[in-house]
N, C-alpha and C positions, 0 to 999 in steps of 0.2 A: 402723591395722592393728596389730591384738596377738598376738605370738607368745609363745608359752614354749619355752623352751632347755635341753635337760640333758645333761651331758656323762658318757662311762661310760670305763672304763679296763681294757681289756685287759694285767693285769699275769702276765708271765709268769714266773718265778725256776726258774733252770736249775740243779741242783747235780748236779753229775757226779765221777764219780771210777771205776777199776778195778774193773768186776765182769763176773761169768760171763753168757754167753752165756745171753740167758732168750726163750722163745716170747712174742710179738710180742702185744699185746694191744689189745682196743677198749674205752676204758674211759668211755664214752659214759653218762649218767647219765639213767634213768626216769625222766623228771620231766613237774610242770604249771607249769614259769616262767611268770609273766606279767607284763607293765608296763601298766598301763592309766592314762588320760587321764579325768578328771574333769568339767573342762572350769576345772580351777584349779590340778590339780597333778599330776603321774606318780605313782604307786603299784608296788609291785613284793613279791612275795612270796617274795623268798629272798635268801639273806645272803651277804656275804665267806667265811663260813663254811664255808656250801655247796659253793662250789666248789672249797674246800680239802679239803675231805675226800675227795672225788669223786677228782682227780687227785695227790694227794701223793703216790706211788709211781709219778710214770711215769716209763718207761724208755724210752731209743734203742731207736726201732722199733715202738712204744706210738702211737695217735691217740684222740683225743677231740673229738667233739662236740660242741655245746651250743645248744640250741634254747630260745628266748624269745618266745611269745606276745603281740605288742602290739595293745592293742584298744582301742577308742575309746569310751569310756562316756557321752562326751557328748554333749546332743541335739540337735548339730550337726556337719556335717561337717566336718571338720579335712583338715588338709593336713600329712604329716612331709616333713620336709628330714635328711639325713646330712650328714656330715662325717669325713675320716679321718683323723688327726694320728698321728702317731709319735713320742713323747717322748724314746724309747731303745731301740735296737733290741740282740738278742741280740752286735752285732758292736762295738758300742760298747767292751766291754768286751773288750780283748787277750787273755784270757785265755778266753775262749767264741769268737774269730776260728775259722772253718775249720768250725764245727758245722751242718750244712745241718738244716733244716727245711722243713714245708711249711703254708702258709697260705692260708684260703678264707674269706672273708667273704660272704654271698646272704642274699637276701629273697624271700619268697614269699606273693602276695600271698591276697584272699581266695578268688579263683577257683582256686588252685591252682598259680599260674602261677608259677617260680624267675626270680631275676632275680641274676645271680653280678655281683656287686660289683667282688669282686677273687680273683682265683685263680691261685696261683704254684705249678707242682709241688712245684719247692725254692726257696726262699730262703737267702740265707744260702750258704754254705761258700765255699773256695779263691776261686771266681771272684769275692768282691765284696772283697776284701782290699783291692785298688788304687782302690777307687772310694768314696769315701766316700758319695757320696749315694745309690747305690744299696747300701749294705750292709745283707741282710737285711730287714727290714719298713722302710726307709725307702725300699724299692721300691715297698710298698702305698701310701705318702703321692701321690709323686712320678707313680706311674701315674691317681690321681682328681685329677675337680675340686678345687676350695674348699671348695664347696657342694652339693649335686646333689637333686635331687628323686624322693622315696623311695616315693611311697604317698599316694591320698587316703582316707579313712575315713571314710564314714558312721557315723549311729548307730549303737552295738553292733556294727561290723563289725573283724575282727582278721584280722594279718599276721604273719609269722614271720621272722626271724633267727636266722641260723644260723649260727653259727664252727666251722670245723675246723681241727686245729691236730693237726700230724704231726711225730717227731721223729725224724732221720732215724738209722736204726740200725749206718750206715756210719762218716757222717764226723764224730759227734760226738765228743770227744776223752775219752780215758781218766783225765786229771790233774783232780785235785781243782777244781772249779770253781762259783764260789759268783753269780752276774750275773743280770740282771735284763734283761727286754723290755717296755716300756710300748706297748700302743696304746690310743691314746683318739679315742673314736667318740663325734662331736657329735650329738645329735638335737636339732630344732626340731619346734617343733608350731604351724602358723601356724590362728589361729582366727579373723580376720575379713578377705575380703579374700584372694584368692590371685596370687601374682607368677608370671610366665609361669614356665615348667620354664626351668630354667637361669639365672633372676635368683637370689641370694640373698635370704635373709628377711632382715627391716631393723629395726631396732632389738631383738635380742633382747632376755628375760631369762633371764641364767645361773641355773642352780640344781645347785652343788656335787654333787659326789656323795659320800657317806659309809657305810663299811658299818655303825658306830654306830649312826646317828642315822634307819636307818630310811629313808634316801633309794634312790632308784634307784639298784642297780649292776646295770647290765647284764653285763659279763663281767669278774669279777676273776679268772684261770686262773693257777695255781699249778703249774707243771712241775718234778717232782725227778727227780733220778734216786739211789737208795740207796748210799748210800756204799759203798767196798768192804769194810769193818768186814761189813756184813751181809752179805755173798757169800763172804765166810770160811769 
């Protein structure tokens, strides 16, 4: 049984600080992402980059999007497996404590059909202070499996992932705040050989993610909020 493995990193960087009051925006990006399967390695056509430039101005109260295309180019059916890890959640850091959010992770597959993964109105704020494991996105770990079975794919047949990601325009906090949110989302792509839904794949191979070097990043999301210098 051979599978391939690639891991993608939801990295989110919060900077907040004192400014005015601004109307609420959808800063959702027109795009053709896509990750496609070869039948020897993941492909993807967009960059760290991308997604920087897309959301580097969001603001409390601001949501964004992001939709990625994954399609199966090889001429065999395949079978993806997910996984949900949380490295570092917004609460990690003392100093971003109290800032609600809200996080949605779904698939959709080629019939049309959504399949919500994980979906928290808020995460995050006052009420996870006292709880460590569940503060803010280390709710999304803790509510999935290990493992879980995503999608089968025929030849040429593609499915969609979709992140939303909201910030809340209440309880984020006014003092200068510079912290980070990592989630990192496993895909497996198992190619000979399928394990009932709910076994793990078995023996992966990892394949880093890098926005250098031309690998798949599926969601590197970059959240600011503009200093107050600029609302001056």
């Amino acid at each position: 049984m051979k599978h391939v493995m690639s891991k993608a990193i939801l990295a989110a960087v919060l900077m907040t600080a004192s400014v005015t009051s601004v109307k609420a925006e959808d800063l959702s990006p027109d795009t053709d992402w896509t990750v496609t399967f070869d039948g020897k390695r993941l492909n993807d056509n967009f960059t760290e980059a991308d997604f920087q430039d897309i959301i580097k101005g969001m603001q409390p109260g601001d949501t964004v999007t992001f939709e990625v295309d994954v399609k199966n180019q090889f001429d065999k059916e395949i079978k993806w497996w997910m996984k949900n890890d949380v490295l570092k959640s917004f609460e990690d850091s003392s100093i971003a404590s109290g800032g609600a959010y809200t996080y949605r992770l779904a698939y959709t597959n080629a019939a049309g059909t959504e399949n919500v993964i994980y979906n928290s109105d808020i995460v995050g704020g006052e009420d996870y202070k006292d709880n460590a494991e569940l503060e803010g996105l280390h709710e999304a770990t803790t509510a999935l499996k290990e493992y879980f079975f995503l999608d089968s794919f025929k030849p040429n047949q593609t499915g969609k992932v979709t992140i939303f990601v909201k910030l809340d325009g209440e309880t984020q906090g006014n003092s200068y705040q510079d912290t980070v949110a990592r989630l990192m989302l496993q895909f497996a792509v198992e190619l000979n050989g399928i394990p009932k839904t709910g076994d793990e794949p078995m023996n992966p191979i990892w394949y880093w993610l890098s926005g250098g070097c031309g690998a798949l990043i599926l969601v590197l999301l970059y959240i600011r909020r503009k200093y107050g210098k600029e609302a001056e």
